[in-house]
C-alpha positions as CSV (number, residue, x, y, z in Angstrom):
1,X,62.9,8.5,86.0
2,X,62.5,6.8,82.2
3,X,61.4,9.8,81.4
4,X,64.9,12.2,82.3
5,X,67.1,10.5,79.7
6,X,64.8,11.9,76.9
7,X,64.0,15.4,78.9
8,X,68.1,15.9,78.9
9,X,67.9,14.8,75.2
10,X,65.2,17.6,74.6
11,X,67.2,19.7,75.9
12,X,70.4,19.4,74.5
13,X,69.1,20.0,71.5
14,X,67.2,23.2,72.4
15,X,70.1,24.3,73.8
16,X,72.3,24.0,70.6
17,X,69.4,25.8,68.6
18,X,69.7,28.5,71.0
19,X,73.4,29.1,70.5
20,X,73.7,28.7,67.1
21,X,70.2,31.2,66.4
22,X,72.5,33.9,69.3
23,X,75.7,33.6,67.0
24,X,73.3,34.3,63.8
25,X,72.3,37.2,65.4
26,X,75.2,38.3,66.8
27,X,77.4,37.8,63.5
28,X,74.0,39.8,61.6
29,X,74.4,42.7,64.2
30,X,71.3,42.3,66.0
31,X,71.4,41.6,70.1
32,X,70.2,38.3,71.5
33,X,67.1,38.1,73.3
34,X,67.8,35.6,76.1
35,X,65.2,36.6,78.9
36,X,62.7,34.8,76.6
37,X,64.7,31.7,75.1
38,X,64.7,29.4,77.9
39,X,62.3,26.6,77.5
40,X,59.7,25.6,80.4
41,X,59.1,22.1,80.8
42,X,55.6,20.3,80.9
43,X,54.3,20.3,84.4
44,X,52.5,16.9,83.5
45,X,55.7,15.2,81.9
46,X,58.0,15.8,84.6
47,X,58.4,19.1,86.8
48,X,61.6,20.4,87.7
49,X,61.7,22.3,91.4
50,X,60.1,25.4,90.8
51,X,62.3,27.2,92.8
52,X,65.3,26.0,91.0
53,X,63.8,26.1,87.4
54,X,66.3,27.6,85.4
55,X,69.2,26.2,83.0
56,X,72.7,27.5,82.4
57,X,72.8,29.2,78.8
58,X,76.5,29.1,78.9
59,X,77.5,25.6,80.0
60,X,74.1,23.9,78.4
61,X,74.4,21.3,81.0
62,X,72.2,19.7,83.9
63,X,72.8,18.2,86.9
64,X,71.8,13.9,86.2
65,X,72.2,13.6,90.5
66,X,69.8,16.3,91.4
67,X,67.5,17.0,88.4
68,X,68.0,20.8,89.2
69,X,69.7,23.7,88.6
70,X,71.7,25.9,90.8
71,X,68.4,28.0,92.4
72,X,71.2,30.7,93.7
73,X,72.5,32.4,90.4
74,X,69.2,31.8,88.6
75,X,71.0,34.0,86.3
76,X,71.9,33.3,82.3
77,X,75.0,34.3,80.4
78,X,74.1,36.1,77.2
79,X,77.7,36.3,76.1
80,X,77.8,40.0,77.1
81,X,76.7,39.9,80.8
82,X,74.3,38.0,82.9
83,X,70.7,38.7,83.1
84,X,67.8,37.6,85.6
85,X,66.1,34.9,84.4
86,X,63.1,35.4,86.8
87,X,62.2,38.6,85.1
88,X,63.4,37.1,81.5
89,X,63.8,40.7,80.3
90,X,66.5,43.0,78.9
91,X,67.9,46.3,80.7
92,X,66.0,49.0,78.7
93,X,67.4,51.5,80.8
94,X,70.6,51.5,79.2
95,X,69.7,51.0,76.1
96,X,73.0,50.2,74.5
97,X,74.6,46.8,73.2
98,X,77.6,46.8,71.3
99,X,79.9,44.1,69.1
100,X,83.3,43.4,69.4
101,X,83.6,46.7,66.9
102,X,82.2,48.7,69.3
103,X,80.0,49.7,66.8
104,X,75.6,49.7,67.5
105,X,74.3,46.2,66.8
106,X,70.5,47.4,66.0
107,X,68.5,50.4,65.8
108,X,67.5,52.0,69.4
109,X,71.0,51.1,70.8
110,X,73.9,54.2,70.9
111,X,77.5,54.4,71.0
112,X,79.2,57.3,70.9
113,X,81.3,58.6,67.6
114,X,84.4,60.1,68.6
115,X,85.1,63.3,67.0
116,X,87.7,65.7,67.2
117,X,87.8,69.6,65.1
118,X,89.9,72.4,65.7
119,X,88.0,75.3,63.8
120,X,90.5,78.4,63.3
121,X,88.2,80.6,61.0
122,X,85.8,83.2,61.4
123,X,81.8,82.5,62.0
124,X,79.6,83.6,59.5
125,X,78.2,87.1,60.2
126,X,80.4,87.9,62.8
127,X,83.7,89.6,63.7
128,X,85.2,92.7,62.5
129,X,83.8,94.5,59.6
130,X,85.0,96.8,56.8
131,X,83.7,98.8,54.1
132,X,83.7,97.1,50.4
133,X,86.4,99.2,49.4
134,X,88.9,98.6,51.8
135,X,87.8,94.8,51.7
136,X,88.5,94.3,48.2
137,X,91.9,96.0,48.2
138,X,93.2,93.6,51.3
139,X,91.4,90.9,50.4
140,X,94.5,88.6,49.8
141,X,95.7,89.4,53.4
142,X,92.8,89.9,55.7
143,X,89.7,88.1,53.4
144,X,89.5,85.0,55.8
145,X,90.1,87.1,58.5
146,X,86.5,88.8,58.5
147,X,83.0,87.7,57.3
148,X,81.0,90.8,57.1
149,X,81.3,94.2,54.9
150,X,79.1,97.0,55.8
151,X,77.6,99.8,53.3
152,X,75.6,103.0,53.4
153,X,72.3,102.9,51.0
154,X,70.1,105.2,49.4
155,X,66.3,104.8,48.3
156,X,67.0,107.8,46.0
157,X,69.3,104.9,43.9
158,X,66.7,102.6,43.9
159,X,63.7,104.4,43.6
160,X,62.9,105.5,40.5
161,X,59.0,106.7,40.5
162,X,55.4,105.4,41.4
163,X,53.1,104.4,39.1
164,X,49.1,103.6,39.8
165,X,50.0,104.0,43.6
166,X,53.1,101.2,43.5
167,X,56.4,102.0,44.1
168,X,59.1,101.3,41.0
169,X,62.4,100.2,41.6
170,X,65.7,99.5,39.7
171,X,67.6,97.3,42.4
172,X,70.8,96.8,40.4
173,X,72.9,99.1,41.9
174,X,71.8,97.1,45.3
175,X,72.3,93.9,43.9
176,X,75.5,94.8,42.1
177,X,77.0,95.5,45.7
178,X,75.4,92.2,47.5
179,X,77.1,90.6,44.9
180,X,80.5,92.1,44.9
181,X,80.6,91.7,48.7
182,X,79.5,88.1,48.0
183,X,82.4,87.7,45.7
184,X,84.9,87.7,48.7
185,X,82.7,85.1,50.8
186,X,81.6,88.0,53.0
187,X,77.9,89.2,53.9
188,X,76.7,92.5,53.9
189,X,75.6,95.1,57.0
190,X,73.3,97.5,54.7
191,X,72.2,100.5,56.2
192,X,70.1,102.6,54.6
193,X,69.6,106.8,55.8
194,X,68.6,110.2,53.9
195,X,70.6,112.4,56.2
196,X,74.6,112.7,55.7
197,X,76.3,116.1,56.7
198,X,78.3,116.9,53.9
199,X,81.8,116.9,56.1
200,X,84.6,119.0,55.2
201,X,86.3,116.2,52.9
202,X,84.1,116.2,50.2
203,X,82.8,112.8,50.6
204,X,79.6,113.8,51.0
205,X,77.0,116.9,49.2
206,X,75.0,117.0,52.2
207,X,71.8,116.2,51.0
208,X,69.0,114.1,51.2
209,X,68.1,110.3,49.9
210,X,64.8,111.0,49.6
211,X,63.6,109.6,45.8
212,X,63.4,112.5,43.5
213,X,59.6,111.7,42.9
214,X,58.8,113.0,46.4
215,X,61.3,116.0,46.4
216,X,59.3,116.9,43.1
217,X,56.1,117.3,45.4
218,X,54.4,121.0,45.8
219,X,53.9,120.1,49.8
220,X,57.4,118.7,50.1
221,X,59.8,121.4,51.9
222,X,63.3,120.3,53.3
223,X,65.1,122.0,55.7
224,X,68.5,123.1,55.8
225,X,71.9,123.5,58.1
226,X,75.1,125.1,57.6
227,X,77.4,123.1,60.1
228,X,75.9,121.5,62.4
229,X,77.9,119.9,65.3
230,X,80.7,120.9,63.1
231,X,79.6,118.0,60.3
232,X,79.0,120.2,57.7
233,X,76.1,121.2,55.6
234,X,73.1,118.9,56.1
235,X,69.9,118.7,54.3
236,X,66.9,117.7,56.5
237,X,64.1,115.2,55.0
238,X,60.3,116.6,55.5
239,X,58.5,115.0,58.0
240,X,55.3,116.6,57.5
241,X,54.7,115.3,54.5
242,X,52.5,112.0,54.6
243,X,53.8,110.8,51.2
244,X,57.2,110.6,53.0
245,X,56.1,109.1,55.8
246,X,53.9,106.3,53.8
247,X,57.0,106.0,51.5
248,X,59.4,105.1,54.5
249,X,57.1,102.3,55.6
250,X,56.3,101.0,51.9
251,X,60.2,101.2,51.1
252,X,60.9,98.0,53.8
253,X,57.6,96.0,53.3
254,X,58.6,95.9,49.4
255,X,62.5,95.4,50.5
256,X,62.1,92.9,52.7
257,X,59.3,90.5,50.2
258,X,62.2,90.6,47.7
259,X,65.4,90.3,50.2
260,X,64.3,88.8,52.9
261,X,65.9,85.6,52.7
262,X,69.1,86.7,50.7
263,X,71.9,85.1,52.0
264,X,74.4,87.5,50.8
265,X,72.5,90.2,53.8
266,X,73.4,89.4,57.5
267,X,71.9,92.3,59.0
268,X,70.3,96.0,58.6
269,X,70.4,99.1,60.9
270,X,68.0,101.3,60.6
271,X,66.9,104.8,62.1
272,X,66.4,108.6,61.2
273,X,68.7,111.2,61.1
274,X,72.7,111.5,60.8
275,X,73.5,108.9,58.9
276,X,70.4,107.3,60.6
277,X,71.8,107.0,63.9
278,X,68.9,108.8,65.7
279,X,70.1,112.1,66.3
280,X,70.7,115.2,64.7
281,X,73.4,116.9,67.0
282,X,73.9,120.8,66.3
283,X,70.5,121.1,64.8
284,X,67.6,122.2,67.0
285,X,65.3,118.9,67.1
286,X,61.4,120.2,65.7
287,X,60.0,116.5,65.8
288,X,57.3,116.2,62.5
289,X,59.5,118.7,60.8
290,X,63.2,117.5,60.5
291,X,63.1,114.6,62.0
292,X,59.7,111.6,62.4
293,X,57.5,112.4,65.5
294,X,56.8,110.0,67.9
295,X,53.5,108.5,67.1
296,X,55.2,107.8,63.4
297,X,57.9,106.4,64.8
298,X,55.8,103.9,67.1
299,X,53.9,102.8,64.1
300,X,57.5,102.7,61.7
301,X,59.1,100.1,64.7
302,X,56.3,97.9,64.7
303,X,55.6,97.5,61.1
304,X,59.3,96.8,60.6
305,X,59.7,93.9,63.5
306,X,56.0,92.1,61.8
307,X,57.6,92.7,58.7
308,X,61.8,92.9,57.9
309,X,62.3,89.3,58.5
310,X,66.2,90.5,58.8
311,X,67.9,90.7,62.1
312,X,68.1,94.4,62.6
313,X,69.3,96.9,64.9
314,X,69.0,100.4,65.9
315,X,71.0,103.1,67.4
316,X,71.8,103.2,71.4
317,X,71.1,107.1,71.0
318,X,67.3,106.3,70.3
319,X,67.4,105.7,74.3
320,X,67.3,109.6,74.3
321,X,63.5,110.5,74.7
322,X,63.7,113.7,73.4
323,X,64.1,111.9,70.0
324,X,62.5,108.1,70.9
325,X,59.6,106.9,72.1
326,X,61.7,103.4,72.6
327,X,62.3,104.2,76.4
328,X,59.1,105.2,77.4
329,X,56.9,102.5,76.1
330,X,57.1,98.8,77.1
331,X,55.4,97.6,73.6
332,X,58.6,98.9,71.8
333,X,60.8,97.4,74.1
334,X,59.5,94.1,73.5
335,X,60.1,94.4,69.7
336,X,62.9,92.3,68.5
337,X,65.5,94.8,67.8
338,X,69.0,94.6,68.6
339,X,71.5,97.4,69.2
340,X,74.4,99.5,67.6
341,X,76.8,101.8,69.0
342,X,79.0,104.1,66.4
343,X,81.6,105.2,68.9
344,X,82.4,101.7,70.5
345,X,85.3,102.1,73.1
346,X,85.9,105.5,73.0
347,X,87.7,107.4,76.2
348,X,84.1,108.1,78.1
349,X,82.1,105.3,77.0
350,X,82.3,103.4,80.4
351,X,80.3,104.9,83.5
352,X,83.0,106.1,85.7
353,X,85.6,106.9,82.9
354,X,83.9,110.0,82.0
355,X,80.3,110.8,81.4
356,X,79.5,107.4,80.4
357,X,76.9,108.2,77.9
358,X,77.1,105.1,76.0
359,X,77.1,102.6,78.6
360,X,73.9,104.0,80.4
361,X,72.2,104.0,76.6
362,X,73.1,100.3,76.4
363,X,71.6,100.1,80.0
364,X,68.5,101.8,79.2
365,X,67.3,99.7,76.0
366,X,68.0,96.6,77.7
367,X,71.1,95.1,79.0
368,X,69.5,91.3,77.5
369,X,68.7,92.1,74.7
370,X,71.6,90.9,73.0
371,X,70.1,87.3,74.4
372,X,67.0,88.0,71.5
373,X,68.7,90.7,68.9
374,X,72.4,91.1,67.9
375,X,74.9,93.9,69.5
376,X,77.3,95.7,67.0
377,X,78.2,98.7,65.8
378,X,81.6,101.1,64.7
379,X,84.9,101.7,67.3
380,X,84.8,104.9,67.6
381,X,86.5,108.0,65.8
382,X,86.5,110.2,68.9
383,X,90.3,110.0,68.5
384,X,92.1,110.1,65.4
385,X,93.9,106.8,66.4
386,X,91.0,105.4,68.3
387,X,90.4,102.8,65.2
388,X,94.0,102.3,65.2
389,X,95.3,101.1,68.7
390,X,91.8,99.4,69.9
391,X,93.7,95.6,68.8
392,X,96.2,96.5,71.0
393,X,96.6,93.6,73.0
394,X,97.9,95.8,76.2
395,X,94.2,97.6,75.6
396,X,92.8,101.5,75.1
397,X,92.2,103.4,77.7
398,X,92.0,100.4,80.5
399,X,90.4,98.1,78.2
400,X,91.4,95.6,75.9
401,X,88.7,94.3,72.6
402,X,88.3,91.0,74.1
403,X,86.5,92.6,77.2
404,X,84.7,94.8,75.5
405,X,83.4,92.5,73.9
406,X,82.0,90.1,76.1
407,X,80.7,92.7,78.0
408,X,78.2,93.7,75.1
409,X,78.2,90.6,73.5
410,X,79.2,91.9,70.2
411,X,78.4,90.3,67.6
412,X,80.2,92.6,64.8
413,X,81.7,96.0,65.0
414,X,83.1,98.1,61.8
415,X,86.8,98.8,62.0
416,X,87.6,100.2,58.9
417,X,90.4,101.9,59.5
418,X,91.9,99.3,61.6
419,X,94.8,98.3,59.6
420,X,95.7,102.2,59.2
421,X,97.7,100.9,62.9
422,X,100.3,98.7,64.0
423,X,98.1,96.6,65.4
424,X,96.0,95.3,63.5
425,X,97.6,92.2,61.5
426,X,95.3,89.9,59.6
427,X,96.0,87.5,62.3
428,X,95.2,89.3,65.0
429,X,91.8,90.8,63.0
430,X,91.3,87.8,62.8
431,X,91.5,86.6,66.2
432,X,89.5,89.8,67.0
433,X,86.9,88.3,65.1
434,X,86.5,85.1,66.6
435,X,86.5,87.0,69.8
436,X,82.9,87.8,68.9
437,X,79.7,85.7,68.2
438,X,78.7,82.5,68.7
439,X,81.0,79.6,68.7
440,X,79.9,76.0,69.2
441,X,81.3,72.7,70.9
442,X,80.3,69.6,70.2
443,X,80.5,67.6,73.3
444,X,78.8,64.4,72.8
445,X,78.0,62.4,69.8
446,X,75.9,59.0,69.3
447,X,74.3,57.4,66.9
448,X,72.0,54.2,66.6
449,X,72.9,52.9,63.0
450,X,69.6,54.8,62.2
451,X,69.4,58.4,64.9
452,X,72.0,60.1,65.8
453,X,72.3,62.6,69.0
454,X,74.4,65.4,69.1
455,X,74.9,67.4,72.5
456,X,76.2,71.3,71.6
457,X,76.6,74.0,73.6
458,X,77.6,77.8,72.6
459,X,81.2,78.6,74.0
460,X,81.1,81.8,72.4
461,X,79.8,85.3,73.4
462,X,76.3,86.0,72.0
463,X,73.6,83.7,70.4
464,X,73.1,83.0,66.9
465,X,70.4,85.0,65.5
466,X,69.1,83.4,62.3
467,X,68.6,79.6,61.8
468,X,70.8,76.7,60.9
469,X,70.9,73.4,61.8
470,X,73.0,70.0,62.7
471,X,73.0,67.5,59.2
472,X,73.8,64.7,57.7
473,X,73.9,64.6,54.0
474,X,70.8,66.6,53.6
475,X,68.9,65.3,56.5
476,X,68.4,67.9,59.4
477,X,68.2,67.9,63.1
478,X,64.4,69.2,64.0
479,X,65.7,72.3,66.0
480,X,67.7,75.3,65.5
481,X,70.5,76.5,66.9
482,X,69.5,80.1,66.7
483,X,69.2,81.1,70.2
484,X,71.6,79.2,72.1
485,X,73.1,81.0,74.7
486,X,76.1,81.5,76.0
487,X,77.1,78.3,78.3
488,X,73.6,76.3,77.7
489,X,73.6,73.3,75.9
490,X,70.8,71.2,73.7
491,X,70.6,67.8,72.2
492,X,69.7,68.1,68.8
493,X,68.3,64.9,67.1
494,X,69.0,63.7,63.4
495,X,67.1,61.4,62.0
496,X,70.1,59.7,60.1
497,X,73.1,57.4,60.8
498,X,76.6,59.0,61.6
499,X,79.1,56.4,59.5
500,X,82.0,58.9,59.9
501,X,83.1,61.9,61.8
502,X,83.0,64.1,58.4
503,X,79.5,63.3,57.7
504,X,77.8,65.7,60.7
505,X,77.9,69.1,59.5
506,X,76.0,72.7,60.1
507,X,73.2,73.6,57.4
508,X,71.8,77.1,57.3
509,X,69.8,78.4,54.2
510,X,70.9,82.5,55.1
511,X,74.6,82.0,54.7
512,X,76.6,82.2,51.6
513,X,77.1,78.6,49.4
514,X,81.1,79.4,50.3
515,X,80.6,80.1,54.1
516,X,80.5,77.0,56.6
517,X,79.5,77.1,60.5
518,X,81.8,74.7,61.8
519,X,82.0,73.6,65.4
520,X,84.9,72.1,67.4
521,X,84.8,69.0,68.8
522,X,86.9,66.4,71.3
523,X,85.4,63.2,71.8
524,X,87.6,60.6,72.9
């Protein structure tokens, strides 16, 4: 037994070294590793029982009587917890370790950041719309209350001839109105058409958009009526001829190589006819005359989905076959389009409160497609003060906005003659607007000191359609949002440390420099 006195010694010592190396670490942030720090004595110098073999890291004492070590707890104290010394390793599992702080005390190890946001704004490129004239002038009151202004365009004002076989343009008119919209911190809904019956106001001559170098062709023959549907005089483009027809499909390859990415455009519709909405009510329908034929059409769709790079929509009437080949081909329905309707919430638009038109249209172009493509479109003007009483918050004709919709998953709807009402106050325009879209949660939030993880799901009505992403500074998760449903959540991962709650932000390269996704947030 010589021998113990200087063992203990040994010991001792090691012992000392062990607790002053575990408050180094501890007072440097990085965890102790004491499955590994306990020191195994020379079978040939002095065994201890093998059974019992283990020393207290806490008390750094041994038993002189017995020479061993309490066999039963076989267990050390790491200053945080107790951990089996038989196995000598660290719970991986959980993964976490934390200081006093509560802070991570090395990489690999989360805690959560608490968080709290209470966005009251409206999401970029969604909510109610209005045109750019009735935007600027109640742009004091109601300019944070939308996000999106929409606009009629012609290729007549952009087109100005073709030279050599290419198309020349003067976009400044187009660019002139991106940029005005812009100026109020709004996006633009561009549509563009060639048909738009005149009316009886005066507000329109009636005829066509078609560029003046193609009108000036000897096979180019419009077509002509008086009052149809009671619009007024209309002017019908010439689908016979091919220069037309390879025009209209060179117009959006060469719009969307130079727009494509603009952030100041959030979405297009596009279609034939009045005012492009795919129909030509009160005029009698000869398809490759006054309106695109079918196997155009088919090849117009297709080059557009390959090609726009623009979340676009098209008419619910191009669910009528007599004008669409949309319904009858499963090709086109798999095309990424999303959906308008220009007489939203009008008296009849639900199946059993009237004919029911509209909703069986929705039906019949795909009741998810709103999951891929966005839903929008105009309240109607079936009624005089349809536009005007639709915010009430009692509801028009059994149905308030709000369930509207989330029954369509609107995205955006025009309203411009909203405030012509009582009802619509910018805060309740503005409430309308939230009512639509996507709106996101952040639920939980960790970070590592070097990754951080942030859980989000999509409280809101509809996905978004166009990409952003979680940041911090001007480092960005790896995934999109876009897509997110309604109710699902992700966990996006940022390959950065959160320091504080103000850090983590949304990043999207298709929304204006003055726009902001935010999210809301309450993490304890």
């Amino acid at each position: 037994m010589k021998m113990l006195p200087a063992i203990i010694a040994v010991l001792i010592i090691l012992t000392a070294c062990s607790e002053s190396h575990n408050e180094s670490a501890e007072t440097n942030g990085n965890p102790t590793n004491t499955g590994n720090n306990t020191e195994k004595q020379d079978d040939n110098t002095g065994k201890q029982d093998a059974d019992s073999g283990k020393q207290g890291a806490d008390s750094g004492k041994q038993d002189d009587d017995s020479g061993k070590q309490d066999a039963d707890s076989g267990k050390q104290d790491a200053d945080s917890g107790k951990q089996d010394a038989d196995s000598g390793k660290q719970n991986d599992d959980s993964g976490k370790q934390n200081d006093d702080s509560g802070k991570p005390i090395d990489e690999g190890q989360f805690v959560s950041v608490p968080m709290h946001r209470t966005p009251d704004g409206v999401h970029p490129g969604t909510g109610i719309v209005f045109w750019p004239d009735r935007a600027k002038s109640l742009h004091k009151t109601y300019g944070d209350a939308i996000s999106l202004e929409f606009s009629y365009c012609l290729p007549s004002d952009v087109v100005t001839g073709k030279t050599d076989g290419k198309l020349q343009y003067n976009w400044d008119s187009f660019d002139a109105l991106l940029d005005d919209i812009a100026s109020r911190g709004h996006q633009a809904v561009i549509r563009f058409r060639y048909e738009y019956p005149a009316g009886h106001d005066g507000s329109s001559d009636g005829k066509t958009a078609v560029p003046a170098y193609i009108k000036a062709l000897s096979d180019y023959h419009e077509t002509y009526a008086a009052d149809p549907d009671g619009d007024g005089p209309t002017h019908y483009a010439d689908w016979s001829n091919d220069e037309l027809k390879w025009f209209t499909t060179q117009f959006y390859s060469d719009f969307a190589a130079r727009y494509r990415s603009d952030p100041r455009i959030a979405f297009m519709e596009i279609g034939f006819g009045h005012w492009s909405e795919y129909h030509i009510y009160g005029t009698k329908l000869k398809p490759g005359i006054n309106f695109p034929d079918k196997d155009y059409q088919k090849q117009f769709l297709k080059h557009i989905d390959a090609t726009l790079g623009i979340p676009w929509l098209i008419s619910i009437d191009a669910a009528d076959d007599k004008y669409s080949p949309i319904t009858e081909s499963g090709d086109l329905q798999k095309l990424a389009f999303g959906l308008f309707d220009d007489s939203f919430m009008h008296e009849e638009h639900e199946i059993g409160s009237g004919d029911g038109y509209n909703e069986e249209c929705w039906i019949a172009m795909g009741s998810d497609r709103w999951q891929s493509a966005p839903a929008g479109g105009e309240i109607s003007y079936y009624e005089d003060d349809d536009q005007k009483n639709f915010l009430s918050t009692a509801g028009m004709y059994g149905t308030t906005w709000e369930e509207a919709a989330a029954k369509y998953h609107i995205t955006f709807m025009i309203a411009n003659d909203a405030t012509e009402g009582n009802h619509a106050t910018p805060e309740r325009v503005r409430a309308a607007s939230r009512a639509t879209g996507y709106a996101f949660e952040v639920t939980a939030c960790a970070t590592d000191g070097g990754t951080t993880k942030v859980t989000v799901c999509n409280r809101g009505i509809a996905p978004l359609y166009r990409d952003a992403y979680f940041s911090i500074g001007n480092i960005r998760a790896a995934t999109t949002l876009r897509g997110l449903l309604p109710g699902q959540c992700a966990e996006h991962t940022i390959a950065a440390a959160l320091q504080e709650e103000a850090e983590l932000h949304i990043e999207s390269d298709v929304i204006l420099p003055s726009q902001h996704i935010d999210f809301s947030a309450d993490i304890p």
